[in-house]
C-alpha positions, 0 to 999 in steps of 0.5 A, a space after each residue: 500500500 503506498 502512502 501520499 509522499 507529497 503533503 497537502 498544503 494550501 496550494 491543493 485544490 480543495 473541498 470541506 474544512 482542512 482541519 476536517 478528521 479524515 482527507 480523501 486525496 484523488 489523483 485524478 485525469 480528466 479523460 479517464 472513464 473511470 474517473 468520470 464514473 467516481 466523480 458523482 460518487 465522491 460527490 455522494 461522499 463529500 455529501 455524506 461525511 459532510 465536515 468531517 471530509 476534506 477532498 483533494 484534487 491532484 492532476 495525473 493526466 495520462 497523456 500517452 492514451 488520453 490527448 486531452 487530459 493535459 489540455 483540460 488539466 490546464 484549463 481548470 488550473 487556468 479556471 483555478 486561478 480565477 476561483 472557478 476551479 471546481 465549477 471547471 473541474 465538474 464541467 469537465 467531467 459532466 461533459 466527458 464524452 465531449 471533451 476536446 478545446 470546444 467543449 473547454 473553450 465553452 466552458 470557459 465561456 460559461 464561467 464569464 473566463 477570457 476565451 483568449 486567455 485560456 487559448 493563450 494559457 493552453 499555448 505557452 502550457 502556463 499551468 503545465 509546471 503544476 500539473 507535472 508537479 501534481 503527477 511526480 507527487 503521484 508517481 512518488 506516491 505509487 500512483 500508477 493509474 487512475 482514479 487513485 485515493 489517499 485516505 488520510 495519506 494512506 493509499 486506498 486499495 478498494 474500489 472508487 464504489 461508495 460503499 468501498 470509500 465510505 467505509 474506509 474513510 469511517 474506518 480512519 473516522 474510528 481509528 481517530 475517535 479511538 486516539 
């Protein structure tokens, strides 16, 4: 079982309180049908646990078999520097069986973003260092596919289903009541 190797910190794109008992860290690609198949479900869990469940998003783009997963990584980091980084990342992913530049361009649009910044963004790769910062963390991690999950740094071996996550995140929520 690996363990997260690369801490969270404040420059993680993240959901619910950082003081939360239990962290679910996924490395995610946005191209990749199984991450678009766990995406309502890690919603259901934020959900469920409510406070008691920081979510963290980290890039691991598989770029050799999925063309557009560095283009839409850049664009919701691009979307992330305009505060609009989750409403860009469940964009993404709602609309998987469209992805390419005019379903990101749209959204960005969506999102009241500069279509020509994103386009120029995408051209120099200007978010490209934190989205190789992102996949390095995962491949020291032992990240070797995607979706892979991190409960409280611990890398989760079961499936993305809610049953599997809930009861390991309530197993960490166990293990810290029982300190």
């Amino acid at each position: 079982m690996g363990t997260l190797r690369v801490p969270v910190t404040q420059h993680d794109h993240s959901k619910g309180p950082a003081n939360a008992p239990v962290t679910l860290v996924e490395y995610g690609d946005f191209e990749c049908p199984g991450c678009g198949a766990a995406h309502p479900i890690v919603t259901l869990v934020l959900q469920h646990f409510g406070p008691k469940l920081q979510f963290v998003f980290r890039h691991f783009p598989l770029t050799q078999v999925h063309l557009n997963a560095e283009p839409a990584a850049e664009s919701a980091e691009f979307a992330g520097a305009h505060g609009r980084f989750w409403e860009m990342h469940d964009g993404i992913y709602e609309n998987q069986d469209r992805l390419g530049p005019p379903l990101l361009f749209a959204l960005a649009g969506a999102l009241e973003l500069s279509e020509l910044e994103l386009r120029n963004a995408l051209a120099s790769e200007k978010y490209a260092p934190k989205i190789k910062s992102d996949f390095l963390g995962g491949v020291r991690s032992g990240v070797n596919g995607t979706p892979s999950f991190f409960v409280n740094g611990h890398q989760h071996e079961g499936s993305y289903a809610f049953e599997d996550l809930v009861a390991a995140i309530e197993q960490h929520l166990h293990a810290k009541a029982s300190l």
